[in-house]
C-alpha positions as a Markdown table, in Angstrom:
| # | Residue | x | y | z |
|---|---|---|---|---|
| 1 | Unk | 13.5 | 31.2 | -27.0 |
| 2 | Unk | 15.0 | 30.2 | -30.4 |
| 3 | Unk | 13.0 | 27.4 | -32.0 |
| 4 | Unk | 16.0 | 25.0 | -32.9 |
| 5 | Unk | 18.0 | 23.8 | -30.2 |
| 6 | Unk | 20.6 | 20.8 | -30.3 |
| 7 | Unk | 20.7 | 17.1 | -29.5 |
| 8 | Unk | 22.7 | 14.1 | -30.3 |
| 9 | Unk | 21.5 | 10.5 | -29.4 |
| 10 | Unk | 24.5 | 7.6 | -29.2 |
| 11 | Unk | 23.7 | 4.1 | -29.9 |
| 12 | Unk | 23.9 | 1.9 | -26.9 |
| 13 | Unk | 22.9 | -1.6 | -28.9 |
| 14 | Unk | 19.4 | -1.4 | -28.3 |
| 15 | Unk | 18.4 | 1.9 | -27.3 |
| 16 | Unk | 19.5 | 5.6 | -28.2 |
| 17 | Unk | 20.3 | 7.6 | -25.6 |
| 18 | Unk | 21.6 | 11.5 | -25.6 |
| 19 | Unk | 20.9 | 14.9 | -24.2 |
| 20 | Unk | 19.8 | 18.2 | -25.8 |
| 21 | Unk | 19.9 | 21.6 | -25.2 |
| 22 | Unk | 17.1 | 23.1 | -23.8 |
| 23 | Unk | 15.7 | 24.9 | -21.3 |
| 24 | Unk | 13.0 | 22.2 | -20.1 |
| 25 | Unk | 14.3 | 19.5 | -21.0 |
| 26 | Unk | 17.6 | 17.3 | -20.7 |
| 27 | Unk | 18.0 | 13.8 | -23.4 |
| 28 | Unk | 15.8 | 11.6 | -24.3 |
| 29 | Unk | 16.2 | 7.6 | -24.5 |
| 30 | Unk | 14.1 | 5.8 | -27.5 |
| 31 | Unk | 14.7 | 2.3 | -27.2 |
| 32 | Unk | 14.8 | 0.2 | -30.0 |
| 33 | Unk | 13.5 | -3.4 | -31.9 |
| 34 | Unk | 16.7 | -5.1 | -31.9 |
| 35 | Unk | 20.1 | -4.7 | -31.3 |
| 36 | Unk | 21.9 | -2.4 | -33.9 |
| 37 | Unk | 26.3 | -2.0 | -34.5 |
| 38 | Unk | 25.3 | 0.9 | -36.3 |
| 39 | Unk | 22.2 | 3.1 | -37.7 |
| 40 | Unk | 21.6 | 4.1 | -41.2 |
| 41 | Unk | 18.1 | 6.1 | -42.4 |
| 42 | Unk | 16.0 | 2.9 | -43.1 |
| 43 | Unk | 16.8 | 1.2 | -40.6 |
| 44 | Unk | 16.2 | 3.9 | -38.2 |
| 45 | Unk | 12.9 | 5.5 | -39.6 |
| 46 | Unk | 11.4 | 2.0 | -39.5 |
| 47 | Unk | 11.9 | 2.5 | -35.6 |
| 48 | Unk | 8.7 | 4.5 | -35.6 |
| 49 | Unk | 5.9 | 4.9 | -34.3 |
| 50 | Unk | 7.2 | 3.8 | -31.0 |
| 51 | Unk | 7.0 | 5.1 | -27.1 |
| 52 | Unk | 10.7 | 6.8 | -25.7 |
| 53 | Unk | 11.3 | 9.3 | -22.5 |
| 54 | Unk | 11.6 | 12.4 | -22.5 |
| 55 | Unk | 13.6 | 13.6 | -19.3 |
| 56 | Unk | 13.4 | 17.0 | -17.6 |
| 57 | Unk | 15.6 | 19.3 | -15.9 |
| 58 | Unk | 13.4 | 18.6 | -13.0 |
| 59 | Unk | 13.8 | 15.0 | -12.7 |
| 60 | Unk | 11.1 | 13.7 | -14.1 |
| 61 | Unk | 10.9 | 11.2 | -16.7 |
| 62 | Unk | 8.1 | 11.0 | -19.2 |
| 63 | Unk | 6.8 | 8.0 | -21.7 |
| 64 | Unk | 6.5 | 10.1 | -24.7 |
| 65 | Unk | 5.3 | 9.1 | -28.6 |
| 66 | Unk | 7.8 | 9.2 | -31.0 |
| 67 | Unk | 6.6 | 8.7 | -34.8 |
| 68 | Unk | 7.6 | 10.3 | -37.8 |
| 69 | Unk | 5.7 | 12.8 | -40.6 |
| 70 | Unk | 6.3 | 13.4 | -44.1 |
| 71 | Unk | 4.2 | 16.8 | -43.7 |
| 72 | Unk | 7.2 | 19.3 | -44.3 |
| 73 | Unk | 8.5 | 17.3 | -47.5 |
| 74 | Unk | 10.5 | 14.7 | -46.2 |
| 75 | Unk | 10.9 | 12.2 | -43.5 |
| 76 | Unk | 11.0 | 13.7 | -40.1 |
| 77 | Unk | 10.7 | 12.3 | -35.9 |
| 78 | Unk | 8.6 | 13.7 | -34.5 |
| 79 | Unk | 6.9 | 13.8 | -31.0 |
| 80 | Unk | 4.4 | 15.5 | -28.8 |
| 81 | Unk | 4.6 | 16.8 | -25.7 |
| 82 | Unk | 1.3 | 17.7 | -23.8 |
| 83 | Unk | -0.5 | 20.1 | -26.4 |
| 84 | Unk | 2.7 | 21.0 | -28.3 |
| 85 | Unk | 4.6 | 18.7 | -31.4 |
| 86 | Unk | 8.4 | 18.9 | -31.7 |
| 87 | Unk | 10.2 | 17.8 | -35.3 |
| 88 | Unk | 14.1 | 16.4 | -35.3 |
| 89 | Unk | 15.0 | 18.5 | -38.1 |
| 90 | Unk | 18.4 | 18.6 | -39.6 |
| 91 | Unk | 19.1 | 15.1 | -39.1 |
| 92 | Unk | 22.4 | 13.8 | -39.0 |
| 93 | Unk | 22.9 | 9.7 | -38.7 |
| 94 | Unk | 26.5 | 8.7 | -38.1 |
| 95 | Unk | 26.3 | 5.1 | -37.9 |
| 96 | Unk | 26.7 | 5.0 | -34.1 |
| 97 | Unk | 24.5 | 7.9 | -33.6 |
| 98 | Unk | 22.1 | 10.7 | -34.7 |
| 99 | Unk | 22.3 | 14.6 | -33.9 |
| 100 | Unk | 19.8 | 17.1 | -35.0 |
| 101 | Unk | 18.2 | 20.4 | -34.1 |
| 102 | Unk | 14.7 | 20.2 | -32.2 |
| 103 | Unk | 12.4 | 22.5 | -34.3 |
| 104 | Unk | 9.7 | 23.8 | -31.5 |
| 105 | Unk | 7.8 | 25.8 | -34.2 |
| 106 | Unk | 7.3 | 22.5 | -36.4 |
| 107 | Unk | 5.0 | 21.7 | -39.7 |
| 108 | Unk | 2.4 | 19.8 | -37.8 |
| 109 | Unk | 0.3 | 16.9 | -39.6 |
| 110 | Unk | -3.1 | 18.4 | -40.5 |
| 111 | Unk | -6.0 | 15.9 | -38.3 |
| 112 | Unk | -9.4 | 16.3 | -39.7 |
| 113 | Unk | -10.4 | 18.0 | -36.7 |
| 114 | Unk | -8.5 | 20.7 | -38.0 |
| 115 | Unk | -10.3 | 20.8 | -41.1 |
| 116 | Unk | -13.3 | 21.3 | -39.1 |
| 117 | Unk | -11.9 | 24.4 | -37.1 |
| 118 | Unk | -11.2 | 25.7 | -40.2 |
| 119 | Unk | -13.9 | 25.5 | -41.5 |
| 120 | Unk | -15.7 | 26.8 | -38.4 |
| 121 | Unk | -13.2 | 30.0 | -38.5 |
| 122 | Unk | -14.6 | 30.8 | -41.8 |
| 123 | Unk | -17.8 | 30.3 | -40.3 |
| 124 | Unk | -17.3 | 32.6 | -38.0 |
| 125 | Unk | -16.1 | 35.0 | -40.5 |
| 126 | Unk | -18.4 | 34.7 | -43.2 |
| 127 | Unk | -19.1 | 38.2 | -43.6 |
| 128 | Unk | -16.9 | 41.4 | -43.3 |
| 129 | Unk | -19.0 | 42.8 | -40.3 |
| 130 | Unk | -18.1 | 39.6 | -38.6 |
| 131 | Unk | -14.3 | 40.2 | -38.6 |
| 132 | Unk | -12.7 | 42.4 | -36.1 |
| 133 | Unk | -9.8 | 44.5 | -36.7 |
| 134 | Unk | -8.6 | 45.5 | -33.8 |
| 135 | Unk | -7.3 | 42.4 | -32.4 |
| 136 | Unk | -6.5 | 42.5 | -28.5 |
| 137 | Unk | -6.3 | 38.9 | -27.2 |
| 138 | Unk | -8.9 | 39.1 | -25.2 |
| 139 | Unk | -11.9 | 37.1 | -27.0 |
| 140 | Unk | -14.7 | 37.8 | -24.1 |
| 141 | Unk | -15.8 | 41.3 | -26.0 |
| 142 | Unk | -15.4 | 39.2 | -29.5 |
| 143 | Unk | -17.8 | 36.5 | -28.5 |
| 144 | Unk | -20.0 | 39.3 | -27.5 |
| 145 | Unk | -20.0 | 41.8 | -30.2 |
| 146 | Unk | -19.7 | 38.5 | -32.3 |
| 147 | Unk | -16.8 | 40.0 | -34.6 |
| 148 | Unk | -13.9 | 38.1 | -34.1 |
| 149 | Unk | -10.3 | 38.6 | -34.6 |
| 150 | Unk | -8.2 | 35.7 | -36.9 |
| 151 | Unk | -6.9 | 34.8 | -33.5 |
| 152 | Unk | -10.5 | 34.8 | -31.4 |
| 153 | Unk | -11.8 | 33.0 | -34.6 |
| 154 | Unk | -8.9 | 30.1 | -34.2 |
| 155 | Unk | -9.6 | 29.8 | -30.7 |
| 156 | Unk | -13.4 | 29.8 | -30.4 |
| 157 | Unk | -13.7 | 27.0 | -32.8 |
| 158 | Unk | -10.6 | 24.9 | -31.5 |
| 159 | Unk | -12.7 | 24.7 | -28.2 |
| 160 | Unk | -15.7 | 23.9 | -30.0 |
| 161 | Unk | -14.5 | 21.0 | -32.0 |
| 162 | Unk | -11.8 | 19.7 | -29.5 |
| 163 | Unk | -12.8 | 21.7 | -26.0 |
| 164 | Unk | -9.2 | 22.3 | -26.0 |
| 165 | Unk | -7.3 | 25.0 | -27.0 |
| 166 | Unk | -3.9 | 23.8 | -28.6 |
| 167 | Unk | -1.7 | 27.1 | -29.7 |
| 168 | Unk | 0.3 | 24.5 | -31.8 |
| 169 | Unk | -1.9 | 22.5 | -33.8 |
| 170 | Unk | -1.7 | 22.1 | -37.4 |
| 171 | Unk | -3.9 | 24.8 | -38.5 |
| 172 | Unk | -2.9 | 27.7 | -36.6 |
| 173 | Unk | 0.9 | 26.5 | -37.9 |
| 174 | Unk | 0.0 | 26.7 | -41.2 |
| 175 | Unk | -1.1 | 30.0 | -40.7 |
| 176 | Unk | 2.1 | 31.0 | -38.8 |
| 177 | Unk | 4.1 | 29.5 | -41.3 |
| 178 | Unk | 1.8 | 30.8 | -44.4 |
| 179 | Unk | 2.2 | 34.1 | -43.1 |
| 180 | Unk | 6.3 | 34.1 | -42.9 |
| 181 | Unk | 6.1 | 32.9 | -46.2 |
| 182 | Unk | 4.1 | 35.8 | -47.7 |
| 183 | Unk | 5.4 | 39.3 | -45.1 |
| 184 | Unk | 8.9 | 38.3 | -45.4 |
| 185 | Unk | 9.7 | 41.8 | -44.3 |
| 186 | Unk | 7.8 | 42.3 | -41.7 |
| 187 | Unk | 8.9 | 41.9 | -37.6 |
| 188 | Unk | 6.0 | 41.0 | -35.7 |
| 189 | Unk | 5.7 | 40.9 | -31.8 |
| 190 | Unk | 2.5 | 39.0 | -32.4 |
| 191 | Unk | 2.1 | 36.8 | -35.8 |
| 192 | Unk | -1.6 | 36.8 | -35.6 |
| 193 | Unk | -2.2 | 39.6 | -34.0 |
| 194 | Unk | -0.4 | 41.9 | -36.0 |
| 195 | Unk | -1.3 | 40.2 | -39.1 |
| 196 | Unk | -4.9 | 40.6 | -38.0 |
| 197 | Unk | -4.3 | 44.5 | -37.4 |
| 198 | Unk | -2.3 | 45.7 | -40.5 |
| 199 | Unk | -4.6 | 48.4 | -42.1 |
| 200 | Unk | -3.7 | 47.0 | -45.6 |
| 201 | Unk | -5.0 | 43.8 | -45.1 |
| 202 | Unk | -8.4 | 43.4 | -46.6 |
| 203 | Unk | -11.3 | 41.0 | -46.1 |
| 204 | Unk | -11.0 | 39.3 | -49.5 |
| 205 | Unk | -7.0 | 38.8 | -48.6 |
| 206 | Unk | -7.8 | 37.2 | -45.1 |
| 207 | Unk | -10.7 | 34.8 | -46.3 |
| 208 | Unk | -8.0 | 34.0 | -49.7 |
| 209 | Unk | -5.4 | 32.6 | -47.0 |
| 210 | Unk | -8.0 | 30.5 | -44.9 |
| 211 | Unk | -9.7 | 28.8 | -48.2 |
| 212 | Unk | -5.9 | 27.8 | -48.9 |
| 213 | Unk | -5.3 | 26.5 | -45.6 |
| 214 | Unk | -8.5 | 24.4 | -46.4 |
| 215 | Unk | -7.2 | 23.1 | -49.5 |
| 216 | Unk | -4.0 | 22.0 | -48.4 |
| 217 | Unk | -6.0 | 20.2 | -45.9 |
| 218 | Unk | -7.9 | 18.6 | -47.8 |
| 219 | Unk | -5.3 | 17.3 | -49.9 |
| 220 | Unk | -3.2 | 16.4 | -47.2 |
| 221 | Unk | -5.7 | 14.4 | -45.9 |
| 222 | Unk | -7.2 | 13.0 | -49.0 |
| 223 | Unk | -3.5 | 11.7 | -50.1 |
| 224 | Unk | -2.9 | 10.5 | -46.6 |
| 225 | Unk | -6.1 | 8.0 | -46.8 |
């Protein structure tokens, strides 16, 4: 499924209503403080945090967050569904309404429960004989031959700080994201996975890109507070 799919919301004087395009879901309506002839940035971004519906191709209609997030450089919505967060990204405000693209694959706000799963991963992986290199999804044998594949790593500690895995949350989309930034030619079937099984990849290279996840945390959070 391609991660950006479109949307545009009209205004209705106190509410924005519109559809998408998407294979769960159908529009959303967010409605608003006041009553509004027409939208600019300000006026809508100030909208935020607030609670909108989401509504599904299968009829159901679902009281969602909406709030917004500076995380990817500038001012985005954003909302969470279940487990997973969703950005409005390339946002287009037309005085009676907005249209944008809904980015599934988002920068996600860092939490410092995330700064303790990374720190766990590393934890995990402290030593080289702890890493395994042979990553195949399946993280019963890693827990028991405690050597544990990037993946395995992520996941064991997201259930141990959270008891919940979350395949979207801010640290494993840093990774993602970290990883498109530096193997811009490669095609993986699997991010992690593969990333995890590349003979080239050494210990001191895999350890380098977790200490800067943890920094950019940090920071991130530091700033935020």
């Amino acid at each position: 499924m391609n991660a950006q799919q479109g949307a545009t919301l009209t205004l209705h004087e106190d509410k924005l209503v519109g559809d998408c395009e998407n294979k769960f879901y159908t529009g959303f309506t967010i409605e608003l403080d006041s009553t509004y002839s027409s939208l600019d940035s300000l006026s809508l971004f100030n909208q935020f945090p607030r609670i909108g519906t989401v509504h599904f191709k299968n009829k159901a209609h679902i009281a969602t967050e909406f709030t917004t997030t500076d995380r990817a450089g500038h001012t985005q919505i954003m909302f969470r569904f279940r487990s997973s967060y969703f950005t409005f990204d390339n946002l287009q405000i037309e005085d009676q309404s907005i249209s944008f693209t809904i980015d599934s694959d988002p920068v996600v706000p860092a939490t410092e429960n995330d700064l303790k799963i990374i720190r766990l991963v590393k934890d995990l992986l402290s030593e080289e004989k702890y890493w395994n290199r042979a990553d195949d999804r399946d993280c019963n044998d890693d827990l028991g031959n405690k050597s544990y594949s990037i993946y395995c790593a992520l996941r064991i500690a997201s259930l141990q700080v959270e008891n919940n895995y979350n395949h979207r949350n801010a640290v494993l989309q840093k990774l993602r994201h970290l990883l498109a930034e530096k193997y811009t030619d490669k095609k993986w079937k699997h991010r992690l996975r593969d990333f995890n099984n590349m003979e080239e990849l050494s210990y001191l290279q895999l350890m380098g890109i977790l200490d800067e996840i943890e920094t950019d945390f940090i920071l991130e959070l530091e700033e935020r507070n």
